[in-house]
N, C-alpha and C positions, 0 to 999 in steps of 0.2 A: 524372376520372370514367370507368370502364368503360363503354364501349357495345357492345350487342351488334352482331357484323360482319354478321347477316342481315338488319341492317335493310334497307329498302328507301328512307329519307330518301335523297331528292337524286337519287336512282339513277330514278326513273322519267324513261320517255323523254319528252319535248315533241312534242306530233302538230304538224304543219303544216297551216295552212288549207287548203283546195284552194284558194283563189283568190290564194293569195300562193307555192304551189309553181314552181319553175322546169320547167314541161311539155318534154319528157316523163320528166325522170330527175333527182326533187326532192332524191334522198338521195343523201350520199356512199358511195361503196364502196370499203369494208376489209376490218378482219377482219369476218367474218361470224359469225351465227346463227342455227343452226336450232330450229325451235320443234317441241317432242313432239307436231305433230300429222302422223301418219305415211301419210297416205291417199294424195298423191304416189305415185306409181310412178317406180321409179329403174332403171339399166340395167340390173338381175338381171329385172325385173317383165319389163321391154320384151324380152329376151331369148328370155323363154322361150316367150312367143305363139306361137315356131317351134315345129311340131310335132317329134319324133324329132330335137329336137337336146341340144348338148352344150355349157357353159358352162365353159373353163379361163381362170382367172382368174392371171396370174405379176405378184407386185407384192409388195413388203415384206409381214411378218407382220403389223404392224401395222392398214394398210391391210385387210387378209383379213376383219376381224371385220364389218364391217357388210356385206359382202355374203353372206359363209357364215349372219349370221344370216336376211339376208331369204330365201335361198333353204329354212334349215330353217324359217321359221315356214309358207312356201308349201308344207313337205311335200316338197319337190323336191329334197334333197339327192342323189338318185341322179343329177340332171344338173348335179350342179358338177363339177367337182373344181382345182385350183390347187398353183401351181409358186411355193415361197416364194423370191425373190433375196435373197442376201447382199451385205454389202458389198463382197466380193472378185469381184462380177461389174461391176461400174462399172469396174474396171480391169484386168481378166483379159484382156480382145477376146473373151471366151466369151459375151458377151451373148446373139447371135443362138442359136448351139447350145445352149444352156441352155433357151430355148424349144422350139427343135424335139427336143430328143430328150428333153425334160420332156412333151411333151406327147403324141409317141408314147408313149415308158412306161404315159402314161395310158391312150391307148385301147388299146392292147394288154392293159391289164389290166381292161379294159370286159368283160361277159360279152355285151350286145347292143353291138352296136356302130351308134354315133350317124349320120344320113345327114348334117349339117351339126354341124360344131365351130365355137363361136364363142371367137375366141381373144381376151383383153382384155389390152392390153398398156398400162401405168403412167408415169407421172407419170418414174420414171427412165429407165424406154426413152426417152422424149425428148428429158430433159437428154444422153442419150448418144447420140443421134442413130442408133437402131437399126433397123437394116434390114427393116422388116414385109413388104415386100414377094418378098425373101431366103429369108422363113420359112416364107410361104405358098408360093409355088412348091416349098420343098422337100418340105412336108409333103402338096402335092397328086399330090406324085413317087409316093411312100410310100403314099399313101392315096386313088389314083383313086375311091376309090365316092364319098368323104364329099366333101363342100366344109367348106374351109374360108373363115373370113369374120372381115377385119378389125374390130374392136373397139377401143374404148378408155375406160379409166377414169383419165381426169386431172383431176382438180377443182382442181388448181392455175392452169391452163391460162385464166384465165378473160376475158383478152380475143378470144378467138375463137369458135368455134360452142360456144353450150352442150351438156351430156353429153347432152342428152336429145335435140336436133336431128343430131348426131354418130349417137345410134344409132339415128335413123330412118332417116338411110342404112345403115347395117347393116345395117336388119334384112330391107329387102331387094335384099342384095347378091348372093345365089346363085339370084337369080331368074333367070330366060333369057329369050330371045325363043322364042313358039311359036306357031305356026300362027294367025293374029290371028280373035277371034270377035268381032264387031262386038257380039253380044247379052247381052257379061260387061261387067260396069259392076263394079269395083274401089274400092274406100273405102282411099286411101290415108294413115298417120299416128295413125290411130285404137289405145288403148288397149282403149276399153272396148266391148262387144257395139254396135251400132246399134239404137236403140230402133224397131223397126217399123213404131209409130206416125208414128216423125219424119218429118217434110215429106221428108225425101232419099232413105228406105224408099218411103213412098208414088209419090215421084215415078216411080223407079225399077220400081214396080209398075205405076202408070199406063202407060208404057212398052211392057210388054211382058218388059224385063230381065232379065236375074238378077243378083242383086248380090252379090259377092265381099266377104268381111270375116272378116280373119285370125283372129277370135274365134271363128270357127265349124266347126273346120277340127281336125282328130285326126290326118292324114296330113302327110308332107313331100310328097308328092305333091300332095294338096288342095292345101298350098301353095305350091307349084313352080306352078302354073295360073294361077298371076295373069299368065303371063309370055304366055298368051294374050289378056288382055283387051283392049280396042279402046278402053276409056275408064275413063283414074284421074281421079277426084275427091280431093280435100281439102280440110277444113274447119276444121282446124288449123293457124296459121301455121308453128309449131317444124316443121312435115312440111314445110316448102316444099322444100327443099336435098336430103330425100328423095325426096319425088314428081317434081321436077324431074330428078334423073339417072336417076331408074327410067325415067321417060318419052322419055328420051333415047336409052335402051337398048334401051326396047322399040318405040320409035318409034311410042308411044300416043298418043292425044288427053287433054293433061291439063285440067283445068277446076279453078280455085281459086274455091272458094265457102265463105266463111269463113262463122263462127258468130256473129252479128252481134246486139244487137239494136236500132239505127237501124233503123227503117223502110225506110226508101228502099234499105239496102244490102240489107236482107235481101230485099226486092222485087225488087230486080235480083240475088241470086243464085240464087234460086230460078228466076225468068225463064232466066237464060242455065243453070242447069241444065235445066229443061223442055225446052228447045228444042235445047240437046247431043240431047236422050235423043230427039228427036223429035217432042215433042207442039206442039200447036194455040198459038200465042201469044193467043188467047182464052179457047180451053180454061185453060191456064195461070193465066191471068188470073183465072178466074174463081174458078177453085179457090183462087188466092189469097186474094182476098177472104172467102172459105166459113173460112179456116183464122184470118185475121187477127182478122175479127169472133168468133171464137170463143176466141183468148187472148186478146182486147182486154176480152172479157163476164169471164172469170175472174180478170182483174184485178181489175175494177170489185169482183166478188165476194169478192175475196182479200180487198180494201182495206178491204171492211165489215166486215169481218168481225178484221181485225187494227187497223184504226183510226192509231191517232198513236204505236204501239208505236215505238219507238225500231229501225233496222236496222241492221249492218256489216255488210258484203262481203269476202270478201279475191279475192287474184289468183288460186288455186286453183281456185276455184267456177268461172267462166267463161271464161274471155280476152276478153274487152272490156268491164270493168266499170264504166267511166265512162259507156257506152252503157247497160248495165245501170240505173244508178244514173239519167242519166236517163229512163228506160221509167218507172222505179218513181216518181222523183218526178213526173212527171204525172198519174200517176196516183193521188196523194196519199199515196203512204208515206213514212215519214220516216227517209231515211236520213241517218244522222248520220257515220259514221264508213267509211272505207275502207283496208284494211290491204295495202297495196300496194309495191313497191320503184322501178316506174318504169312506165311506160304505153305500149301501143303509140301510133306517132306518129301514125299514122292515125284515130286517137279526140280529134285537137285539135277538131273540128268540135263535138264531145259536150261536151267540158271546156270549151270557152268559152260555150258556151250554160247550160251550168248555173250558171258564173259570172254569167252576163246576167240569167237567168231565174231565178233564186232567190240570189240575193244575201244573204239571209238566215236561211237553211240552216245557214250555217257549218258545213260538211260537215270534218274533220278527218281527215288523211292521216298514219299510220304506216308506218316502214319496218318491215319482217317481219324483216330478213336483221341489224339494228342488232342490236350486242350487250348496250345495256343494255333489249331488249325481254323479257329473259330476268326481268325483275321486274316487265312489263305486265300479265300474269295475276294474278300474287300480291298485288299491290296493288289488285285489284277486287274488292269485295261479289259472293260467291259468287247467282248470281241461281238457284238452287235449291233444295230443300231434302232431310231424306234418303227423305223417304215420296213426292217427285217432286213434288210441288202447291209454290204460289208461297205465301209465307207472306203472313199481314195485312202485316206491315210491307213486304214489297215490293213491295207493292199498293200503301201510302199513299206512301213514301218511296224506293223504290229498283224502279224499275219492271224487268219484265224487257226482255232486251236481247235481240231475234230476230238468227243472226246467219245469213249464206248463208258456207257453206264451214267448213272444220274448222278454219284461221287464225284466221279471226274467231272461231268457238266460243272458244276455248283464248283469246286474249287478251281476250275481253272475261268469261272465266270464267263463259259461258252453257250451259244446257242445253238451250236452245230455239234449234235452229239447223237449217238443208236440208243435208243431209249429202250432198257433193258435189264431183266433181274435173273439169275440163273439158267441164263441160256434161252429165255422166253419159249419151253416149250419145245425147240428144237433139239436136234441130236445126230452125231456121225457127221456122212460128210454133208450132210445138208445144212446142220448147222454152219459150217464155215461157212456155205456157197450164198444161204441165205445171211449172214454176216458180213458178207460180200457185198450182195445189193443193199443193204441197209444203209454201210459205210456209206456207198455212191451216193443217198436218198437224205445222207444227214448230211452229208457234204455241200450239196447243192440247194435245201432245203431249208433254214435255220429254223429252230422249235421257239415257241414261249419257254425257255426253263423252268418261270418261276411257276407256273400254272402248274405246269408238269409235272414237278419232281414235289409238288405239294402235297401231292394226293396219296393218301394211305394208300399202301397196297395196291402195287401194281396190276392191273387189269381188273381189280375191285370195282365194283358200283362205289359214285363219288355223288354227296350230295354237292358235293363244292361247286 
């Protein structure tokens, strides 16, 4: 008997309980997969935050297409350009010069010429053990105005820093020491704008401050100035390895105040943020509470308002989702599902309490990166319909599935999901409270997913 090969028999993947996962890395790793939800920012995205800079990219032809696309869907192709390697460069000893005089050519043939070139060097310069530091010295001979600044695109490379912690230190590596202003408070690691509102805006305003964040900034000069600030913050772990040598550099006061939502930590980052910046540890205190009781009310509010709807989370949405996951079951939503590859380790405190405290949850853990997750979407009852309203039957029989992050959307084939990457910018308790209203907005709302979670780089210019 013929069968057709698209079926999906046997091929879907088996979630693991969360209470039978080996904490903090339940899945094994191999080949990998990536799933079509495209809101991640990858090293083209992180690049380009510099203002008046220049991205050359020297790495097989192959390798070229996914980054020449994300730069043309950003509209940005006037700040790439790329030096293709042949085979006959692995064994020529031309490696090094094939760069530098690939990459003069290029700005020579620049009509504005760039104040920072980021030069990204591949997965082969490594096997060949190529002299980066060779390259930059010679092209800073050549080219005093510009900095140039180490890069790298090796997705092979994957027991060491990942790409995305790798180009936090990059991207500010041609900062300098200047003149230190005790009154620039620096947001270091961050992708996306800082939401105003959030608890680390406010704080920072309470203060007195000004707060530095590379999203706000049209100059190389704007951003050359962080190299004056008196205090980096970060609230992203992947920035640690960044914020830590910029701070070295600049012989700044760093402060790690992660985006948490435990209680207790996020009390205590906020505290030893307040009191970096100056203010009253009552004062502090107080305002805390003013902020707590006000996500803790829009929970309450969320919750009536979404009821026993069914939730998934993926790892995109926040970084600490097992905190996440408990905030929300306290407060009586019901999250069933979590699409994750491994857990920070500093969230056992969260994970075995939710094992404790709700036992009967059975919360179920997917690897994201597993490649037969590649028929977890197709094998789910589409929970939409095409005029957007949920139909009678999946009102009686197929309820919809809320999901937080574009992971979850895409596998659990929802259209009702908070469309979000790292926290979108928010922080403290405002993060939750605005996590809050979101919930309510994706609840009652349904999105296009597939338009949505298309698009490089969440909050990126899309030519799509």
């Amino acid at each position: 008997m013929i069968k057709s090969l698209s079926t999906t028999e046997n091929r879907m993947p088996e979630p693991v309980r969360l209470a039978d996962i080996d904490f903090p890395s339940p899945f094994y790793e191999g080949l990998q997969y990536n799933a079509p939800a495209r809101g991640v920012w990858n090293i083209v995205h992180t690049g380009m935050l510099i203002p008046e800079s220049h991205q050359v990219y020297v790495c097989a032809q192959g390798c070229l297409r996914g980054v020449i696309l994300t730069a043309a869907e950003m509209n940005e192709m006037k700040r790439m350009s790329w030096v293709a390697l042949r085979e006959s460069d692995m064994w020529n000893g031309e490696m090094e010069n094939r760069v530098i005089d690939g990459t003069s050519h290029i700005v020579d043939q620049l009509e504005t010429k760039p104040r920072c070139v980021l030069i990204y060097l591949s997965c082969m310069h490594m096997f060949e053990g190529c002299d980066f530091k060779m390259i930059t010295d010679e092209l800073n001979l050549r080219y005093p105005d510009i900095d140039f600044v180490e890069c790298y695109m090796i997705p092979t490379m994957r027991k060491t820093m990942s790409p995305d912690a790798m180009m936090k230190i990059s991207l500010y590596e041609s900062v300098k020491k200047l003149k230190r202003d005790d009154n620039l408070v620096a947001v270091i690691g961050n992708h996306l704008p800082i939401d105003p509102s959030s608890d680390l805006s406010q704080l920072i305003q309470m203060s007195g401050k000004k707060l530095w964040d590379i999203t706000n900034f049209r100059t190389y000069d704007e951003y050359l100035n962080l190299g004056s600030s008196g205090t980096l913050v970060s609230f992203l772990s992947v920035a640690d390895a960044g914020a830590k040598q910029l701070s070295e550099r600049l012989d700044g006061n760093w402060i790690r105040v992660l985006l948490r939502f435990d209680e207790e930590k996020t009390d205590q980052g906020l505290l030893l943020l307040g009191e970096t910046l100056g203010l009253k540890k009552d004062v502090i205190n107080d305002w805390i509470k003013e902020r707590k009781d006000s996500a803790y009310a829009a929970l309450k509010k969320a919750h009536d308002i979404i009821g026993s709807c069914e939730i998934a989370i993926d790892y995109t949405a926040v970084p600490y989702i097992l905190e996440l996951s408990e905030l929300l079951l306290k407060y009586g939503f019901n999250v069933k599902k979590i699409f994750a590859d491994n857990f920070p380790a500093d969230e056992k405190n969260s994970f075995e309490r939710i094992i404790k405290d709700y036992p009967h949850q059975d919360i179920e853990v997917y690897p994201t990166n597993e490649p037969a997750m590649r028929f977890e979407a197709s094998g789910r009852t589409d929970h939409k319909t095409t005029d957007g309203q949920i139909s009678e039957n999946a009102l009686m029989n197929d309820p919809r599935i809320l999901a937080i992050g574009q992971k979850a959307a895409y596998f659990t084939n929802t259209s009702y999901f908070v469309d979000i990457i790292e926290g979108g910018g928010a922080y403290g308790y405002q993060a939750i409270e605005r996590l809050a209203n979101d919930l309510v907005e994706a609840y009652l709302s349904p999105k296009d997913t597939k338009k949505l979670i298309s698009h490089k780089g969440w909050g990126c210019e899309s030519c799509l």
